[in-house]
C-alpha positions as CSV (number, residue, x, y, z in Angstrom):
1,X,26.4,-24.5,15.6
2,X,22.2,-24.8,16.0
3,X,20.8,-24.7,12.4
4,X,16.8,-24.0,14.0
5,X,16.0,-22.4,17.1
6,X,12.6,-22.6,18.7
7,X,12.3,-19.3,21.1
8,X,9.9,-20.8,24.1
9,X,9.0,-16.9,25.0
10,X,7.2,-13.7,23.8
11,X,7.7,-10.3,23.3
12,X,11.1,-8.2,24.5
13,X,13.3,-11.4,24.6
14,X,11.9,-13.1,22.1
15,X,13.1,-10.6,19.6
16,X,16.4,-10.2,21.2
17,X,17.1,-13.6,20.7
18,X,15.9,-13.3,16.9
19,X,18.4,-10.1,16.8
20,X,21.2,-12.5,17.2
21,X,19.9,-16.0,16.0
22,X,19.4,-13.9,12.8
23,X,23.3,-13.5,12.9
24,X,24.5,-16.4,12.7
25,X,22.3,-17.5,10.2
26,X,20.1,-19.7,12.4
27,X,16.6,-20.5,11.6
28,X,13.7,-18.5,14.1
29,X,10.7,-20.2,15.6
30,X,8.7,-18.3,17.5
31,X,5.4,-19.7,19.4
32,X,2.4,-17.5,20.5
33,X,-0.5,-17.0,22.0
34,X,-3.6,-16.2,20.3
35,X,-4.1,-12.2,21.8
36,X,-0.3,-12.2,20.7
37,X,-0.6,-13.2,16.8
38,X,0.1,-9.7,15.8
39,X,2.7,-8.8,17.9
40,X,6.3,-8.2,16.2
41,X,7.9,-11.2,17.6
42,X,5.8,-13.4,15.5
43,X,6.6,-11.4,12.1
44,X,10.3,-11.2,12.8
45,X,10.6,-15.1,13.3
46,X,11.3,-17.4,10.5
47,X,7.9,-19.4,11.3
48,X,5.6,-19.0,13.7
49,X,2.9,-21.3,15.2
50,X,0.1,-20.7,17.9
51,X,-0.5,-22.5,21.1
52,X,-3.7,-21.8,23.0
53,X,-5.4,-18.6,24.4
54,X,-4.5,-15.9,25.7
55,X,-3.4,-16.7,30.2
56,X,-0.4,-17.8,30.1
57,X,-1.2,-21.2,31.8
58,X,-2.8,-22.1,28.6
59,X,0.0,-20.9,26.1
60,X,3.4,-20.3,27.5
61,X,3.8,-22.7,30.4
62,X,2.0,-25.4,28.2
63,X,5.0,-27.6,27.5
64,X,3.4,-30.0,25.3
65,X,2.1,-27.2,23.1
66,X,5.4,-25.9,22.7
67,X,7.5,-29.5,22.0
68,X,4.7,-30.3,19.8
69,X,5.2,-27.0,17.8
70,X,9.0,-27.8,18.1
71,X,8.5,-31.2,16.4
72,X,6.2,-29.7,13.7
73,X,8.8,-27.0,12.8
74,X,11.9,-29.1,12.7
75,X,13.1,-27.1,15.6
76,X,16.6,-28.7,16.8
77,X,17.3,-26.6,19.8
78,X,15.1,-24.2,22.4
79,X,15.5,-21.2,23.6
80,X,13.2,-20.6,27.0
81,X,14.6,-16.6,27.5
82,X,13.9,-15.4,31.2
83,X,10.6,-16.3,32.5
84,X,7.7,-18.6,31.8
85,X,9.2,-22.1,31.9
86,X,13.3,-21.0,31.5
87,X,13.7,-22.6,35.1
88,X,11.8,-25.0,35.0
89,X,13.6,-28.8,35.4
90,X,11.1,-31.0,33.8
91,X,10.4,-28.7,31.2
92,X,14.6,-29.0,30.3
93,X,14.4,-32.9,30.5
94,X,11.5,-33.2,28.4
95,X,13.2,-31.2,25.9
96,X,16.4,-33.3,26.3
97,X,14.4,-36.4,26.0
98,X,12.7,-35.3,23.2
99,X,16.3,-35.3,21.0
100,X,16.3,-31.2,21.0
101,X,19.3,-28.9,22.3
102,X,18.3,-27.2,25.5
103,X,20.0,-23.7,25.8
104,X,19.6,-23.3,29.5
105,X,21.3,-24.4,32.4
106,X,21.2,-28.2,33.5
107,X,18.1,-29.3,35.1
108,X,20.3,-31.0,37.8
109,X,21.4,-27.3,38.1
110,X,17.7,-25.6,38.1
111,X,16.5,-28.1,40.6
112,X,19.6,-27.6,42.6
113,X,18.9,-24.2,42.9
114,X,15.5,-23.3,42.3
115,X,14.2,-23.3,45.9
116,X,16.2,-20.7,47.9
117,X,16.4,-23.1,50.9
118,X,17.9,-26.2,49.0
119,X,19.8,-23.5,47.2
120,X,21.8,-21.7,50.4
121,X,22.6,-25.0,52.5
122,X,24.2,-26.5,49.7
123,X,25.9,-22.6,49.2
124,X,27.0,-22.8,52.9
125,X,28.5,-26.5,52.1
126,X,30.5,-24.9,49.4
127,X,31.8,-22.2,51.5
128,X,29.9,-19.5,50.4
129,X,28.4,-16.9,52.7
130,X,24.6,-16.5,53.0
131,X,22.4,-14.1,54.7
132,X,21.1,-15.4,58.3
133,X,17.8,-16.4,58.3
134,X,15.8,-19.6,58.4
135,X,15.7,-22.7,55.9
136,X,13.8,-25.4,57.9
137,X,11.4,-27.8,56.5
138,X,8.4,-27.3,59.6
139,X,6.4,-24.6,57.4
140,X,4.1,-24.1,60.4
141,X,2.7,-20.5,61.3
142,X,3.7,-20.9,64.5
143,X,6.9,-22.3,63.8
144,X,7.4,-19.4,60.9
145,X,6.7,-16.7,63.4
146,X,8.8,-18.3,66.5
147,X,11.8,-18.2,63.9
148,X,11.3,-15.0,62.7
149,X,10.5,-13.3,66.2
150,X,14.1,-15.1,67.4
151,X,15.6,-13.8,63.9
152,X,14.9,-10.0,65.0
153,X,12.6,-7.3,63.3
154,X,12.4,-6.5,60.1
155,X,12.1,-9.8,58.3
156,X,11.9,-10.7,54.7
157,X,9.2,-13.7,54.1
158,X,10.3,-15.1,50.6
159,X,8.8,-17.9,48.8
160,X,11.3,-21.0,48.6
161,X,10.5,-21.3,45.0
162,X,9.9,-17.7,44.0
163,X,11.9,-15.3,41.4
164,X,10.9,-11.7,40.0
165,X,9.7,-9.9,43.2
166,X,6.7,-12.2,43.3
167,X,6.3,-14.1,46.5
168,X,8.1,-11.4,49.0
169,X,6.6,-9.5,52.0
170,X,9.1,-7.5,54.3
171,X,7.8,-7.7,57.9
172,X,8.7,-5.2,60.5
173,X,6.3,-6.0,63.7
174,X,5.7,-9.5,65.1
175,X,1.9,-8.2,65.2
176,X,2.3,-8.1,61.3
177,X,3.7,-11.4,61.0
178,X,1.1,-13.7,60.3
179,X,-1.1,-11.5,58.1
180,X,2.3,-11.2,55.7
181,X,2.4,-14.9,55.8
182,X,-0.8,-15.8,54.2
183,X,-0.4,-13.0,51.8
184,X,2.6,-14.3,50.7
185,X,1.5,-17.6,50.6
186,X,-1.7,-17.2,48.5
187,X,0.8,-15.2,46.2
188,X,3.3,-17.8,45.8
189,X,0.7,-20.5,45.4
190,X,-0.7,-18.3,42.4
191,X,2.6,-17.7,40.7
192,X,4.8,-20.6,41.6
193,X,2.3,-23.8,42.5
194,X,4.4,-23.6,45.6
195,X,3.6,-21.7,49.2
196,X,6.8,-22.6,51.0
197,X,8.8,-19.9,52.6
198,X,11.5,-19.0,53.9
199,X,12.4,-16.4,56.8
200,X,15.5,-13.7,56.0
201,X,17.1,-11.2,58.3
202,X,16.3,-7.6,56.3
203,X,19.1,-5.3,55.9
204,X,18.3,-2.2,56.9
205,X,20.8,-0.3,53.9
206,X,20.8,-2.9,51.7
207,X,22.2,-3.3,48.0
208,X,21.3,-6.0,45.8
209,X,24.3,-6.8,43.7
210,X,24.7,-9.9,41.5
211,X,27.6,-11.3,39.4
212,X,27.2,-12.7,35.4
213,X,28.5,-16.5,35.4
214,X,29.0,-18.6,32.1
215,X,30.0,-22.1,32.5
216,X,30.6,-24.9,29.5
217,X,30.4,-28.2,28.7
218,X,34.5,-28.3,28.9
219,X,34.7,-27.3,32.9
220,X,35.2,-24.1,32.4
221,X,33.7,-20.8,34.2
222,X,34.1,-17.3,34.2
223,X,32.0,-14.0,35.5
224,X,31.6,-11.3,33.1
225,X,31.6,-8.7,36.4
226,X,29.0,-7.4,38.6
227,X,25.8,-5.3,38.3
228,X,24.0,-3.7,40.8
229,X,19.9,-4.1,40.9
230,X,19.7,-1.8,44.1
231,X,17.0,0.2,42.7
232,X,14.3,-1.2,43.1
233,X,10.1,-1.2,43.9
234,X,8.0,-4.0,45.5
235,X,11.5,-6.2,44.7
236,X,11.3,-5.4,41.0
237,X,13.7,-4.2,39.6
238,X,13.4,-0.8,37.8
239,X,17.1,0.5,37.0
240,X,20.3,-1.5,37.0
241,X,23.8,-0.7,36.2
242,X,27.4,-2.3,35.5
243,X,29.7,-1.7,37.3
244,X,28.4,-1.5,41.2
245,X,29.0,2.3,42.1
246,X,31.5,2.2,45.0
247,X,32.7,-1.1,44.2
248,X,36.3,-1.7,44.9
249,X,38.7,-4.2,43.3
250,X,38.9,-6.1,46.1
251,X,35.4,-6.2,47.0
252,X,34.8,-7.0,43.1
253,X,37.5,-9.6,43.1
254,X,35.9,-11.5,46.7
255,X,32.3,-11.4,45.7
256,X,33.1,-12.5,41.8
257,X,34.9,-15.0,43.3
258,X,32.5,-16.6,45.6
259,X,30.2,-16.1,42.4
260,X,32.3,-18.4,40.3
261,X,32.4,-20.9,42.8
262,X,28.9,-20.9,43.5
263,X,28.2,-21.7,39.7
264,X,31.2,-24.8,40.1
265,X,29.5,-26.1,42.8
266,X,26.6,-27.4,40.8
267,X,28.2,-28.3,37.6
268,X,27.0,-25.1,36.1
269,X,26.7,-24.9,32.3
270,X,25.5,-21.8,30.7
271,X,24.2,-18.4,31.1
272,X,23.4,-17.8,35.0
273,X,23.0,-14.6,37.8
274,X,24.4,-15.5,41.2
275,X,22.9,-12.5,43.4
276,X,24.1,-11.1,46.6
277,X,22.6,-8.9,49.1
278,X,25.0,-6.7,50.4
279,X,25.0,-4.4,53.7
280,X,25.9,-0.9,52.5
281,X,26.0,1.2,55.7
282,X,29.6,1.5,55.6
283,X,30.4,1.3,52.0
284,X,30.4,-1.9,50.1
285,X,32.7,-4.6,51.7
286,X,33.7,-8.1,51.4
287,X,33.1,-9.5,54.5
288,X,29.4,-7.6,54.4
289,X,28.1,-9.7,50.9
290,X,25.9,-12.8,51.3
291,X,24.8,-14.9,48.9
292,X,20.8,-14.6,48.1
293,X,19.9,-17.2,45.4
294,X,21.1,-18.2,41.6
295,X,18.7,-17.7,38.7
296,X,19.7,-20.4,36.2
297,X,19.1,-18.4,32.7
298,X,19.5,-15.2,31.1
299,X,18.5,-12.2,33.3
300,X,16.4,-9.0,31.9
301,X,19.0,-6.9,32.6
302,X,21.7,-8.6,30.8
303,X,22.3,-5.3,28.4
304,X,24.3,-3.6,31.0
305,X,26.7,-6.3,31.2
306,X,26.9,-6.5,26.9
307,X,27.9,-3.0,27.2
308,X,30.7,-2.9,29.2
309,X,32.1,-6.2,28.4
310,X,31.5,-6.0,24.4
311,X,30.1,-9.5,24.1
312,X,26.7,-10.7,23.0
313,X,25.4,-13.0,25.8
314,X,23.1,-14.7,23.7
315,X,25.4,-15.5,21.0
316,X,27.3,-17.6,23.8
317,X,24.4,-18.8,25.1
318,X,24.3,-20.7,21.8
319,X,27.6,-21.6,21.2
320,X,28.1,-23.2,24.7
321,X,24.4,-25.0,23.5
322,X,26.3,-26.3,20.9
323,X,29.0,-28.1,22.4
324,X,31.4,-25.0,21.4
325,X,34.1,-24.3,24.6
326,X,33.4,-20.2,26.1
327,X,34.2,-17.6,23.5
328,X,37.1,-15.7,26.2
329,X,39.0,-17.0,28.9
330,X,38.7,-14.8,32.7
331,X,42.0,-12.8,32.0
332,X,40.3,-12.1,28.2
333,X,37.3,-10.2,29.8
334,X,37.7,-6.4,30.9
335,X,34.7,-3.6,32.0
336,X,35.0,-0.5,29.7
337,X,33.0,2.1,30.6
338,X,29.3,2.0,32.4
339,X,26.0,0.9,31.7
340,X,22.9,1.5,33.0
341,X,19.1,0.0,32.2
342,X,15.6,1.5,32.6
343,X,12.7,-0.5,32.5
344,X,9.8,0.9,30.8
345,X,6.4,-0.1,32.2
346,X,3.4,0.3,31.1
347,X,1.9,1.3,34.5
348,X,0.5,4.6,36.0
349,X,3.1,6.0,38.9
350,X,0.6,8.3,39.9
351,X,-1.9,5.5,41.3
352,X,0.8,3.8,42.8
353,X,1.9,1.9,39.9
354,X,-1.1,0.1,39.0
355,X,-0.7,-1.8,36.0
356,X,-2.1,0.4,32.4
357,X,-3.6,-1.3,30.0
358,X,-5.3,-0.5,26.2
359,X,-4.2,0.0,22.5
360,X,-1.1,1.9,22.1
361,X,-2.6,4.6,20.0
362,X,1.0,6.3,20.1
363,X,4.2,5.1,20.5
364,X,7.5,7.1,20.3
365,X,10.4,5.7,21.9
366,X,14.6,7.6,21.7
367,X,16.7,6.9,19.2
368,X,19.7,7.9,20.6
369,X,20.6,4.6,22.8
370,X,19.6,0.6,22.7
371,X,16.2,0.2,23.0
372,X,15.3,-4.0,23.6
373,X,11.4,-3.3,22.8
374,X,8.6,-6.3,22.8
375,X,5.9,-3.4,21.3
376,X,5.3,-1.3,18.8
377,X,2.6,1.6,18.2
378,X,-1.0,-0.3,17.6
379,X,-0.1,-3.4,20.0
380,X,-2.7,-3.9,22.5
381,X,-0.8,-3.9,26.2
382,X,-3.0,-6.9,27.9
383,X,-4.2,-8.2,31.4
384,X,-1.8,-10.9,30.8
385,X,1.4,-10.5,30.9
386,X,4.1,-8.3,32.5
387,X,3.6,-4.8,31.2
388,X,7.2,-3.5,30.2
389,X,7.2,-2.0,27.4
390,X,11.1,-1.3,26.9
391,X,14.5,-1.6,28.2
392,X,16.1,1.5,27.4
393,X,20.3,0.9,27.9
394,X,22.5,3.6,27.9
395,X,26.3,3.4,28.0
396,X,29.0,6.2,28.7
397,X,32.4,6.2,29.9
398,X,31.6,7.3,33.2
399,X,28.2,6.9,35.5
400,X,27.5,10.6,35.0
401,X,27.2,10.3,31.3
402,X,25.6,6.9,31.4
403,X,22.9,8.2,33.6
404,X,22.8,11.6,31.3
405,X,22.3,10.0,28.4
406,X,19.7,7.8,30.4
407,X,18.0,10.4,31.8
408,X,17.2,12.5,28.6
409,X,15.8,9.7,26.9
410,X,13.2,8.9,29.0
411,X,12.2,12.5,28.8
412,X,11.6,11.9,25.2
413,X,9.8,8.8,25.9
414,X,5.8,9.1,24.6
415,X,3.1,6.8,25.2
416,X,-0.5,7.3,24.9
417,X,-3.2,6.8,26.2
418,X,-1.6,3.8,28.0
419,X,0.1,5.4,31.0
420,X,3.7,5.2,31.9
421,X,6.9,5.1,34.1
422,X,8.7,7.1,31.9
423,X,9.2,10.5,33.7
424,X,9.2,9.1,37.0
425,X,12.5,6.8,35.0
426,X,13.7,10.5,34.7
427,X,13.4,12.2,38.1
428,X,15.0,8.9,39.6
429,X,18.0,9.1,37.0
430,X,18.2,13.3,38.0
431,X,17.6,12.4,41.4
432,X,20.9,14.0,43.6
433,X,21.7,11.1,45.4
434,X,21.0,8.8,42.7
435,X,24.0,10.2,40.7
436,X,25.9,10.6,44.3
437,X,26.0,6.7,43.8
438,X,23.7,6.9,47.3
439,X,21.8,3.8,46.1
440,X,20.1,0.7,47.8
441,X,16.7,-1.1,47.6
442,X,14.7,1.6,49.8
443,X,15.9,4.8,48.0
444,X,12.2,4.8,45.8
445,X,10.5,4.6,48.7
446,X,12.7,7.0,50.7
447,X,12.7,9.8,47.8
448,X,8.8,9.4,46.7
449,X,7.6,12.7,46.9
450,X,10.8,13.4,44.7
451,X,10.1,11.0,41.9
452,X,6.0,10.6,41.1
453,X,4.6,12.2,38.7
454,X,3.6,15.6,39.9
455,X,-0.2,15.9,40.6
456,X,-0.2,19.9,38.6
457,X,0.8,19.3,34.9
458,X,4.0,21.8,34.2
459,X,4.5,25.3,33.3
460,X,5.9,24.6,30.0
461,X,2.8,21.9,29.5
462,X,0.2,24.3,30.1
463,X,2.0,27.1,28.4
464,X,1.8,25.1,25.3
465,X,-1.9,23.9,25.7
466,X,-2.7,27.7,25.8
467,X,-0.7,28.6,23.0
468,X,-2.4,25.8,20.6
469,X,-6.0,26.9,22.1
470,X,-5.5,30.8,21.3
471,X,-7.4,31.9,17.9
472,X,-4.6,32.5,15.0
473,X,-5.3,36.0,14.5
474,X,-4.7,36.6,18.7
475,X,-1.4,35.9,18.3
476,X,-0.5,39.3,16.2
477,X,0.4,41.9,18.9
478,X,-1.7,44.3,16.9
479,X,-5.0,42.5,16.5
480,X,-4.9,40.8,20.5
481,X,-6.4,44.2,21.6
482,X,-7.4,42.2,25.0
483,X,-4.9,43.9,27.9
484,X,-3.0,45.6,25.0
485,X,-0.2,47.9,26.5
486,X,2.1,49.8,24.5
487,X,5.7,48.7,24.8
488,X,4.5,46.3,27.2
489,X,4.2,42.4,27.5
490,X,0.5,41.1,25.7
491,X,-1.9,40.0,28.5
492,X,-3.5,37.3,26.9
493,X,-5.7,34.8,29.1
494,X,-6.7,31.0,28.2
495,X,-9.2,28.4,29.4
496,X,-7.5,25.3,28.9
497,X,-8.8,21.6,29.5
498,X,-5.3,19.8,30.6
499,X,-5.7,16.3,32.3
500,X,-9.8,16.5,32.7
501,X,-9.3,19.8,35.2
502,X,-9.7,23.5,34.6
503,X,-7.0,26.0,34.3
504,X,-6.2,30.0,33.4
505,X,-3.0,30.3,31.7
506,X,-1.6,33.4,31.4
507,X,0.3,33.0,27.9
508,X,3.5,34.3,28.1
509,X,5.0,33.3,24.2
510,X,7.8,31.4,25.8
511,X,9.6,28.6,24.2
512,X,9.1,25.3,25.4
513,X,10.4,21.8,24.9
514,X,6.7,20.4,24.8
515,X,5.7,18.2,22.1
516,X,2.2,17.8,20.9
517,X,0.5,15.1,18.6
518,X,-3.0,14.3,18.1
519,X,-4.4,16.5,20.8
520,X,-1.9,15.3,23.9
521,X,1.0,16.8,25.0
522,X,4.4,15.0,25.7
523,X,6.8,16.7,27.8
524,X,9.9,15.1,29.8
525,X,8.7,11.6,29.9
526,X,4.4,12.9,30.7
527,X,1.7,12.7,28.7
528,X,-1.2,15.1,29.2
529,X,-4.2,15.6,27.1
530,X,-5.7,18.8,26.5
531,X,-8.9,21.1,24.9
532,X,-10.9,23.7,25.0
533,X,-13.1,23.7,28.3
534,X,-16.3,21.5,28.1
535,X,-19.3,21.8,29.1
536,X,-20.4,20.3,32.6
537,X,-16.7,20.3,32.8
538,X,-16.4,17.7,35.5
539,X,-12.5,18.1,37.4
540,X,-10.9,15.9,39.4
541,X,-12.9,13.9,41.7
542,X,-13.9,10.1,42.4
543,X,-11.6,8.0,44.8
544,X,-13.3,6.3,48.1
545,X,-14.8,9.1,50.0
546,X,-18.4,8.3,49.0
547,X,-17.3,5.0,50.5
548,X,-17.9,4.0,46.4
549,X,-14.7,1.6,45.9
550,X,-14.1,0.3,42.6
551,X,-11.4,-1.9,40.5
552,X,-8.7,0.3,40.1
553,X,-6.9,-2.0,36.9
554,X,-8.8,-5.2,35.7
555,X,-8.2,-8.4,37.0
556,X,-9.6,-11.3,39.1
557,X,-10.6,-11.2,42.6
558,X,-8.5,-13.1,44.9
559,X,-10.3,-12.6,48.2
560,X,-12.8,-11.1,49.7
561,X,-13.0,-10.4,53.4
562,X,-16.5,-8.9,54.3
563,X,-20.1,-9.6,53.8
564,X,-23.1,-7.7,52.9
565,X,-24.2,-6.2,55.8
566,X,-20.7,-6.5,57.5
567,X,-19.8,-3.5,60.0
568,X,-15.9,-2.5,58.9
569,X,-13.5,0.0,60.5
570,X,-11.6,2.3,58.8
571,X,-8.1,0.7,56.9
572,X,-10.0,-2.6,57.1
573,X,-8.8,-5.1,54.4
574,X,-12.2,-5.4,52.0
575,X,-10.9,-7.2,48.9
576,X,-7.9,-8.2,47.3
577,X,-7.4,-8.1,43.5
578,X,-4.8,-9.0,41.2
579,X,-3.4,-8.8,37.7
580,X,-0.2,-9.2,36.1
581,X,1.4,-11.4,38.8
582,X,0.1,-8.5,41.5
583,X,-1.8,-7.9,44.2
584,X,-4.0,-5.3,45.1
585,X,-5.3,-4.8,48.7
586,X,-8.6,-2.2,49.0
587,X,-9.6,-0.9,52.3
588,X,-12.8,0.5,53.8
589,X,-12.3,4.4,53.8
590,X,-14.1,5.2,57.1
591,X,-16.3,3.3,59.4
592,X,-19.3,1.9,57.8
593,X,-21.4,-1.0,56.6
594,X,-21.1,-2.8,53.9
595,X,-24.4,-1.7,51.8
596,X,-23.7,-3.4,48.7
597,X,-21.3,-6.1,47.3
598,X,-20.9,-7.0,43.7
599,X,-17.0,-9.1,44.1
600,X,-17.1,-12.6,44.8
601,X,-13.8,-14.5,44.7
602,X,-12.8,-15.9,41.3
603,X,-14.4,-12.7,39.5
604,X,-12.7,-11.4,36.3
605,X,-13.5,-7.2,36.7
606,X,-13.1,-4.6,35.1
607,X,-11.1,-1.4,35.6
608,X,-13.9,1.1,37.3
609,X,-16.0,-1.6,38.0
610,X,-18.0,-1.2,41.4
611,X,-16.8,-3.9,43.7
612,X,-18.3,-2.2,46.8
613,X,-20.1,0.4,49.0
614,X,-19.5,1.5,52.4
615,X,-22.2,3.7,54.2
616,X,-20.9,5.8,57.2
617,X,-22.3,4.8,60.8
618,X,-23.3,8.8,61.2
């Protein structure tokens, strides 16, 4: 077994990896960044070592930093976890070459299927079947729109080299085509160094199931069963479960089987996902599964899969490193049960999901499930890097008391004054068809009124602002004098401040389920803070209709499509920003000119920075 174990990663998987390194009795090194010296990774590891600022490029993907820490710490194995360089080929072989234990897949593997083109003809050679769609080397526009146009509306454009929802634009007019394209491009260039694409035929009910492969050093692979990544936003995933709802042991049986000899056809060795996108309009059947791509290391959601199988993944992640043949045989391996996974993002639902970021002033997370948490009250939730904040796994022996037990504890989920996804995790778990098992990759968008936060803070979450507001001594029947009726209700009025806007609660005494802290009240996954009224009390107000438009989350400015003076039309593309790996498109609000410009491409901004103003032609 690996006496030292360098983790090449940061925050959630960097501790999970600790969790079980810890075990069995291995030695933890963790690297880090300088914003991340504080952050609990690096006090739970054995040693710890920096390795450059703060953007990633200059840290985490710097792979002579991190051999170079390696060789200072006696490191004799690495551990890349999911992200960052865990897929990259000539990270694996410098780590080979250096004399160290690589716990990944082979880098003849990675590089055999890193790019989704390479990836699906040598699929189709094996015999396994792939969605239709277009794989050919000429990357020209016109060539790009000529397939796609011949392919049939929608379209998925999908960067050959891509992974995590980065690098993806769903097309559904021919109009729309080339606009998509560049987008995509200049996103896959940022994230990837890479702006290849390929063309896809969309679904239109489509399910996004993949199957857990483990292959070792002996020959030997096995699946550990499916999961199903269906719900989804943007293509990132936000719940996934084990088993698929409506799955079938046939279906299961084909589609596990075509995973396992995916993984055999490129020698595989390790931990690896072998995803499938499925057409659900008649239920989930064999001959309706295609083969997407493989990502060659551990995926985020690999909980769900511990939970119903009973194994640790990472524990034989490291034995299979170390020479050591797979811990069970297939006909060893049985689901028990069902799992599900919620991720928790810091990010603010109600402006469509724009990244939140700050101190975590307050940080309570449930204790009645697994929580796999990079955070911990105090941490700073930076520009830099992905903002979850949690995995919150739950695990029943049915998918109604999986997804009970999941939906409850988001509700007692409480961040502050960082935003998060927490109660819209909730309403999406509560969500009628999502326990119906009515799943695939549009249902977010298809239920969104459902599941956002709700613009008007609750009953209950007012009732308890005005309850906390009300003098002591008002809340004796016989002192409140104010609409005092005898054998009657108490008529008792408050001025509450809830969320920066105005409201007259009529107190009613009832019992709620709100919790309050520090001047902010938590209530089924929401936060809300809350005073007395203030003076020059100011409401809700701001967004573009002053034709004002500023940075709605920090980050750099990507592009920028107008010119002082510019005349725009309404909808018009203005300037693109991005942070955390996203883009950000802001339009002119109405017909104008452009009276003032402060963005120029390459600009770090702040959040409520002005970028722009429009003036109206009238």
């Amino acid at each position: 077994m690996i006496e030292s174990l360098l983790i090449a990663n940061r925050g959630e998987i960097a501790r999970r990896i600790i969790r079980t390194a810890r075990r069995l009795g291995i030695r933890t090194i963790a690297v880090h960044s300088d914003v991340d010296s504080g952050m609990a990774f690096v006090r739970e590891a054995d040693e710890a070592l920096p390795i450059g600022p703060a953007p990633a490029r200059d840290s985490y993907l710097r792979q002579d930093r991190i051999l170079e820490a390696a060789r200072k710490s006696g490191a004799q194995a690495i551990h890349p976890g999911y992200g960052f360089l865990s897929e990259n080929a000539k990270f694996a072989e410098a780590v080979i070459a250096a004399g160290l234990v690589w716990v990944g897949a082979p880098p003849a593997a990675i590089r055999a299927m890193g790019l989704k083109n390479a990836a699906k003809q040598r699929m189709i050679a094996a015999g396994v079947p792939v969605t239709p769609g277009y794989l050919g080397e000429d990357q020209s526009p016109e060539r790009l729109q000529s397939e796609a146009d011949a392919i049939g509306y929608p379209v998925l454009i999908k960067a050959v080299a891509g992974g995590g929802g980065k690098g993806m634009r769903r097309v559904e007019r021919t109009e729309d085509f080339a606009a998509a394209l560049a987008s995509c491009r200049r996103e896959a260039t940022s994230s990837f160094g890479d702006d290849r694409v390929l063309i896809e035929k969309y679904i239109l009910s489509p399910r996004h199931i993949e199957v857990q492969v483990f292959g070792d050093t002996k020959g030997n692979v096995v699946h550990l069963f499916e999961r199903d990544c269906s719900l989804q936003r943007r293509h990132q995933k936000v719940i996934e479960e084990a088993p698929a709802p409506g799955m079938d042991a046939a279906t299961r049986e084909a589609i596990c089987q075509a995973a396992v000899k995916a993984a055999r056809a490129v020698e595989y060795v390790g931990a690896g996902t072998i995803e499938f996108i499925a057409d659900a309009s008649e239920g989930l059947r064999a001959d309706r599964i295609w083969f997407m791509e493989m990502n060659t290391r551990l995926q985020v959601e690999h909980p769900v899969t511990e939970a119903i199988t009973g194994q640790d993944l990472v524990e034989w992640q490291l034995r299979i490193a170390s020479g050591e043949p797979l811990p069970l045989q297939q006909d060893q391996l049985e689901i028990h049960g069902w799992a599900m996974e919620a991720r928790l993002y810091a990010e603010n639902p109600a402006t469509g999901f724009l990244p939140s970021i700050g101190r975590l002033d307050h940080l309570r997370l449930p204790e009645t499930l697994r929580i796999d948490s990079g955070v911990e009250q105090g941490d700073e939730i930076t520009a830099y890097y992905d903002p979850m904040l949690a995995k919150l796994i739950s695990h029943g022996a049915s998918r109604q008391e999986a997804a009970r037990k999941l939906g409850e504890a988001a509700g007692q989920v409480e961040v502050w004054p960082v935003r998060s996804n927490a109660g819209f995790l909730g309403r999406t778990l509560r969500h009628p068809d999502f326990l119906a098992g009515a799943v695939d990759t549009g249902f977010i968008d298809r239920h969104a009124e459902d599941l956002v936060p709700p613009s008007e803070p609750a009953e209950a979450v007012l009732q308890a602002a005005a309850t906390a507001l009300l003098p002591k001594q008002s809340q004796d029947v016989w002192t409140a004098l104010t609409g005092f009726r005898l054998n009657a209700e108490i008529d008792r009025q408050v001025a509450v401040d809830v969320g920066k806007r105005l409201y007259l609660v009529q107190v009613n005494g009832a019992q709620t389920t709100v919790r309050m802290e520090n001047g902010v009240l938590f209530h089924d996954g929401e936060a809300w803070e809350f005073g007395a009224p203030r003076a020059g009390h100011a409401g809700h107000g701001g967004g573009s209709s002053d034709g004002t438009i500023i940075a709605p989350m920090p980050g750099i400015i990507i592009a920028v499509s107008v010119a002082q003076g510019d005349l725009v039309k309404r909808g018009q593309p203005l300037i693109v920003i991005e942070a955390m790996k996203m883009e950000q498109v802001l339009h002119a609000p109405f017909d104008g000119k452009v009276a003032e410009l402060r963005a120029s491409q390459g600009n770090q901004v702040v959040e409520g920075s002005l970028l722009v103003r429009i003036e109206g032609d009238g």
